[in-house]
C-alpha positions in Angstrom: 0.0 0.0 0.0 1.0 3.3 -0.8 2.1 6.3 1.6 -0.9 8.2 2.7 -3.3 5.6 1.0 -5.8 5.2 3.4 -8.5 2.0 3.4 -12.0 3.1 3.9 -14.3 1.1 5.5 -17.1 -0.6 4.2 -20.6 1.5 4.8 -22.2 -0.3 8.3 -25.4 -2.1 7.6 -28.6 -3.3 9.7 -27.1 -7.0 9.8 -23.8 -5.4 11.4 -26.0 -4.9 14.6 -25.7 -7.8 16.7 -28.9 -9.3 18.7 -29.7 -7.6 22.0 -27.2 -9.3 24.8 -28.3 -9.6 28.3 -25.3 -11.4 29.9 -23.6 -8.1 30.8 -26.7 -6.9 32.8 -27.2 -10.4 34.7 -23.6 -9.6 35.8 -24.2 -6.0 36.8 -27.6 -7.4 38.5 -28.1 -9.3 42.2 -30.2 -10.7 44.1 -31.0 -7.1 45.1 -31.2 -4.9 41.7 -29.4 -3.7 39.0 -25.8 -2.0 40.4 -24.9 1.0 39.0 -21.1 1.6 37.7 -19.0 -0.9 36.8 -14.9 -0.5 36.4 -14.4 -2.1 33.2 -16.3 -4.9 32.8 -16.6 -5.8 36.8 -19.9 -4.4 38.8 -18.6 -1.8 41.5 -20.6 -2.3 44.2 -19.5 0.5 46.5 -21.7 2.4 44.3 -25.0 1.2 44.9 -27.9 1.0 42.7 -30.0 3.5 41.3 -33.8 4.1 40.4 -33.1 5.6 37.4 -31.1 2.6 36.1 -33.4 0.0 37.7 -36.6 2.0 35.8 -34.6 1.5 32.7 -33.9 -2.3 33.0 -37.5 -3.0 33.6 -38.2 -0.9 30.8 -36.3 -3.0 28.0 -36.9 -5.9 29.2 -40.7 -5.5 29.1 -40.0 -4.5 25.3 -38.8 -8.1 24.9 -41.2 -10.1 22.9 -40.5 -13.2 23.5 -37.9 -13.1 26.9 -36.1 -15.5 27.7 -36.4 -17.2 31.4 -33.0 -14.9 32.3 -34.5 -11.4 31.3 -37.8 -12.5 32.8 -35.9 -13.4 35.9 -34.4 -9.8 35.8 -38.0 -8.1 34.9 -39.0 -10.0 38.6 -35.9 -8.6 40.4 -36.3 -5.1 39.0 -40.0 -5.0 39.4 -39.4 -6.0 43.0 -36.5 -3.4 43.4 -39.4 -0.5 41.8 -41.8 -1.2 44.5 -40.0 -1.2 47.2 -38.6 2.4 46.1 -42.1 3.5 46.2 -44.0 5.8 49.0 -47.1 5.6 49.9 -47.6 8.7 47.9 -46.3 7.5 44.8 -43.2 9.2 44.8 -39.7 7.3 44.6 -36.3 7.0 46.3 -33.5 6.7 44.0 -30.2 5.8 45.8 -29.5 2.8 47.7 -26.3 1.7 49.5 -24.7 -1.9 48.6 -25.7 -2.5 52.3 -29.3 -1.8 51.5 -30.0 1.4 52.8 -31.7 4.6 50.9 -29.5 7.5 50.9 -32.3 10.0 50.2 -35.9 10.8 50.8 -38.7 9.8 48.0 -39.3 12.6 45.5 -40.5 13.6 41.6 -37.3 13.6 39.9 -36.5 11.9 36.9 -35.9 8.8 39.0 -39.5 9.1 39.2 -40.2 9.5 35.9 -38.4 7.2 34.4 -39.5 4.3 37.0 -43.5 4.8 36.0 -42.2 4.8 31.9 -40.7 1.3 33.0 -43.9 0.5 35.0 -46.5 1.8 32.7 -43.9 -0.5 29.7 -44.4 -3.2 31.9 -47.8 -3.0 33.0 -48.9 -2.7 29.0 -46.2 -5.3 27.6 -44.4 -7.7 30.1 -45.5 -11.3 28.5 -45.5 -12.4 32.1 -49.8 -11.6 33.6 -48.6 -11.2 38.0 -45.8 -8.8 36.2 -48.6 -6.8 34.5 -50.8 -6.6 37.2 -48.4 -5.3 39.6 -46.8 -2.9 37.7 -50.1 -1.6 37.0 -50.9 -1.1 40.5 -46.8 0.8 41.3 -47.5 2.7 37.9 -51.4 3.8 39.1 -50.1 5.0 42.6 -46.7 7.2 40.6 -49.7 8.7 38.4 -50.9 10.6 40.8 -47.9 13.0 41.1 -46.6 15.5 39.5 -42.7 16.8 38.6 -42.1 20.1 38.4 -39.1 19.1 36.1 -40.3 18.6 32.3 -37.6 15.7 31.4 -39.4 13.8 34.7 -42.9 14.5 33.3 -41.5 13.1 30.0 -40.3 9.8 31.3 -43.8 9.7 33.0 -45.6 10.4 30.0 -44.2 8.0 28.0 -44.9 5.2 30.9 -48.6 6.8 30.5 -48.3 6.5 26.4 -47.9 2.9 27.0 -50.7 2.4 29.3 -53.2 4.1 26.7 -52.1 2.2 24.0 -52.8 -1.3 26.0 -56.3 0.4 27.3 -57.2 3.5 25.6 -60.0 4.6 28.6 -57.5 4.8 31.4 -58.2 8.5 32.4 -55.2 8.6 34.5 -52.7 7.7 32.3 -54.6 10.2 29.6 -54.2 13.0 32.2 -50.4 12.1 32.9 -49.8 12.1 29.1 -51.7 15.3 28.7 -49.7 16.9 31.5 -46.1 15.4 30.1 -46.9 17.5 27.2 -47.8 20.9 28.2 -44.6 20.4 31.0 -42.6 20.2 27.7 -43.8 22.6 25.4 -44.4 23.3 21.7 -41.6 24.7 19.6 -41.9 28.8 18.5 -41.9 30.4 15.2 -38.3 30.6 14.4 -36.9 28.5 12.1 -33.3 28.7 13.2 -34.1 27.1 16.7 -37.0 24.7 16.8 -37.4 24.2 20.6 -39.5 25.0 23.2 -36.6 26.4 24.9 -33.2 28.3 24.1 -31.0 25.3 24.9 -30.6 21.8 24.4 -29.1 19.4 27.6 -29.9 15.9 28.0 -32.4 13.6 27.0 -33.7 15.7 24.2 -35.3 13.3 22.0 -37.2 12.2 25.0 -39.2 15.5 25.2 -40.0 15.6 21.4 -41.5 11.9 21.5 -43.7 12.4 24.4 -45.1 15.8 23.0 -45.4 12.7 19.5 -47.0 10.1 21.7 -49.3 13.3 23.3 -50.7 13.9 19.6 -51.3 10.7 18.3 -53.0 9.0 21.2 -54.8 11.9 22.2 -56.1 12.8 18.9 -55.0 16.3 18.8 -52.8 16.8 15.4 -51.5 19.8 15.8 -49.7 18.9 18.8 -48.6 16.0 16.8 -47.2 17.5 13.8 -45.3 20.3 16.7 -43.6 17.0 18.0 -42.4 15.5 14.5 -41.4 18.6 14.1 -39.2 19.0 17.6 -37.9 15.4 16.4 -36.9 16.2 13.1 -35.4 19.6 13.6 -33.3 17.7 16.5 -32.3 15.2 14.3 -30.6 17.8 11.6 -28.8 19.2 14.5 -27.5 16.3 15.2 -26.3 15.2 11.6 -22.8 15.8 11.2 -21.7 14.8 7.9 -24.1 11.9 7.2 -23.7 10.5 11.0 -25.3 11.0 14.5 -23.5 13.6 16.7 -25.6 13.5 19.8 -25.9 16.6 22.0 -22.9 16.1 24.5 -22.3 17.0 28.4 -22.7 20.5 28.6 -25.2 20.8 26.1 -25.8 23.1 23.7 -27.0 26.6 23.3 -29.0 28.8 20.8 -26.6 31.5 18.8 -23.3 29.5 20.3 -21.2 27.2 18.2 -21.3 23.3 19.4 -18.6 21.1 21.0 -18.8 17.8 20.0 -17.3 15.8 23.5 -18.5 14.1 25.5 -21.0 12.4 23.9 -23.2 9.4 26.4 -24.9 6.4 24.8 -28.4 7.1 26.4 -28.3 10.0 24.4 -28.0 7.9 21.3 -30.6 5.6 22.6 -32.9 8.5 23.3 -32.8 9.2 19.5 -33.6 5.7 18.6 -36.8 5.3 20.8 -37.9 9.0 19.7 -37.8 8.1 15.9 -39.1 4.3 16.2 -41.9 5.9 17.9 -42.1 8.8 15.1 -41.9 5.9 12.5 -44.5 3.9 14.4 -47.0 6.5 14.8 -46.6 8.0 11.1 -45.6 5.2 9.5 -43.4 7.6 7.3 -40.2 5.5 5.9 -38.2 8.4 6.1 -38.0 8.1 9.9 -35.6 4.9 9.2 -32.6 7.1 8.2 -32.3 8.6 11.7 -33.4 5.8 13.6 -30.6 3.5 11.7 -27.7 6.3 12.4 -28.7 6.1 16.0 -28.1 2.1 15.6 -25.0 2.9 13.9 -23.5 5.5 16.4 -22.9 2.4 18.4 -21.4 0.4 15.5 -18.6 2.8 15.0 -20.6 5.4 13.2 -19.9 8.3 15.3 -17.6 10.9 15.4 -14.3 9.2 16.2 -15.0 6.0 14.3 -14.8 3.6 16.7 -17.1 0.7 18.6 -19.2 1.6 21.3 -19.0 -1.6 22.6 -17.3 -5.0 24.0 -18.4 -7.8 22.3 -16.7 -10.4 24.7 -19.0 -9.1 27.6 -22.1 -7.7 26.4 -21.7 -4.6 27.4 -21.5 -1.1 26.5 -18.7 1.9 27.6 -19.6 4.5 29.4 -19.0 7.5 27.1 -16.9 9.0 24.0 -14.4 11.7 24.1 -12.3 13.1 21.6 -9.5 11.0 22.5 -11.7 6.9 22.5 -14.2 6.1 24.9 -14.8 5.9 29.0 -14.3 1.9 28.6 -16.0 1.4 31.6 -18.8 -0.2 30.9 -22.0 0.3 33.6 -25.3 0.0 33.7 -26.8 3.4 32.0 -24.7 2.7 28.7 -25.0 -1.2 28.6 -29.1 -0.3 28.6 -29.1 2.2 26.4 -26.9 -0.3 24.1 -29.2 -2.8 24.7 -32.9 -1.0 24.1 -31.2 0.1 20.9 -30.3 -3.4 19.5 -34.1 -4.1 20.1 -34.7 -1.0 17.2 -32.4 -2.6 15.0 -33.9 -6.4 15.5 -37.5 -4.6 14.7 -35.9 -2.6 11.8 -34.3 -5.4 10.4 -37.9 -7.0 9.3 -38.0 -3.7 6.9 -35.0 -3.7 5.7 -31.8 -5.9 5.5 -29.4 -2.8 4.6 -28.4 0.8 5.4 -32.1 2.7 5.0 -31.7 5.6 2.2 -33.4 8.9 2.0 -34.1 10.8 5.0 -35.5 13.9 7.0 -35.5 17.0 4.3 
């Protein structure tokens, strides 16, 4: 080869994406919950668990269509971790010690938030009947709060989108979903910066698919096509040069040039449930083009070429900086990794290779 010949790689496709792999979270998980950080491949337990994380876990593997007896036997453990995190008010501690202790007081946080999306997921689609039944009761007693933080209410809502869709009359779940949506706004007039507000931090895709999930399952279209629109002008934002570039730590601000680093994988994952559901709802092919870049962020598609993941262990690192990533692999990122191999399994029964076209 040549001097300053350089090989480029083939383009990644759908088959690239490996199946979903649980064995990293069974190694993370006890007989407790789902432990939080992890150095390398090996579960830190000085670090407890989390609500946030646990919400998460229950979440995918809810999504699962046909689970095997290990992710049911996780569903149980996390399902059992949930409830006991609950107060009688509905509200939710989020830290525990290794030695099983809570380290804070139950509140309306995004711990909240995201443990009723997992509940209301599990409640609607767990394959397993005493699972649905009581997360249904944990996810009906969380309904009856309030966040004042939007990203909580749009965790919540989207537990609550899943509720409606299994029984379109629960008024409860309608009036969290409702609520989800006003918390997070519609964008204004300007074309330059399509977002309810003048930056962008973390789970931003998150906020445009509840406002999505708002319009279509409460029949009100304009509120629909405002959230396709959120989704879509996100999704341009974070193009750079044909490939995902989610919104790092820091975030971003209106009128200020972006940085790049560091970039988290639950931000990638955020994009891929926001545009399945956008795909789902619409049934608009061009919704495959995003979805598939989120897929491939974690295939080397990103802005440093390089893996996202370890495919001895299952699971996923922790973050990527301009210099490689946080090879650490804990719980957040090995979920996120994992919820968005289930996007690629689904989109694989469309199409075999890299989807063309796109957003305009």
């Amino acid at each position: 080869m040549s001097a300053g010949l350089r090989l480029v790689p083939p383009p990644i496709q759908l088959t690239d994406a490996p199946p979903p792999n649980w064995n990293h979270l069974a190694r993370l998980s006890d007989d407790t919950g789902l432990l939080e950080h992890a150095r390398n491949a090996i579960p830190r337990r000085e670090h407890g668990y989390c609500v946030d994380d646990v919400g998460r876990g229950l979440l995918i593997a809810s999504r699962e269509p046909r689970p095997t007896a290990q992710v049911v036997g996780l569903a149980e453990r996390y399902l059992a971790f949930l409830t006991h995190a609950q107060g009688p008010d509905g509200a939710f501690h989020n830290r525990m010690s290794f030695d099983r202790r809570w380290t804070d007081e139950p509140g309306t946080g995004d711990c909240w938030g995201r443990a009723l999306w997992g509940l209301g997921t599990a409640a609607a689609r767990s394959t397993v009947p005493w699972i649905r039944r009581e997360a249904a009761v944990a996810f009906g007693s969380g309904a009856r709060q309030r966040s004042p933080w939007p990203r909580a209410m749009a965790y919540a809502g989207l537990g609550a989108a899943e509720v409606l869709r299994s029984d379109p009359h629960d008024d409860v779940a309608a009036e969290l979903l409702a609520d989800a949506a006003a918390a997070v706004g519609v964008p204004g007039p300007s074309l330059a910066w399509v977002w309810p507000t003048d930056s962008l931090t973390y789970a931003n895709p998150t906020m445009a698919e509840v406002v999505i999930a708002a319009g279509d399952l409460l029949g009100d279209e304009p509120l629909l096509r405002s959230g396709l629109r959120m989704l879509a002008w996100l999704c341009r934002e974070q193009d750079n040069t044909g490939h995902l570039s989610v919104c790092p730590v820091g975030g971003w601000q209106a009128g200020v040039p972006k940085h790049r680093f560091d970039q988290q994988p639950i931000e990638a994952a955020a994009v891929a449930d926001a545009c399945s559901t956008a795909l789902s709802t619409t049934g608009d092919d061009r919704w495959t083009e995003p979805l598939f870049r989120s897929i491939a962020w974690f295939l080397g598609d990103n802005d440093i070429q390089t893996v996202m993941y370890d495919p001895l262990t299952g699971g996923c690192y922790d973050g990527l900086t301009a210099d490689g990533p946080n090879v650490n692999q804990g719980a957040e990122s090995t979920l996120a990794l994992v919820s968005t191999l289930q996007h690629a399994r689904t989109l694989a029964t469309r199409s075999a290779t890299r989807p063309s076209g796109g957003l305009a």
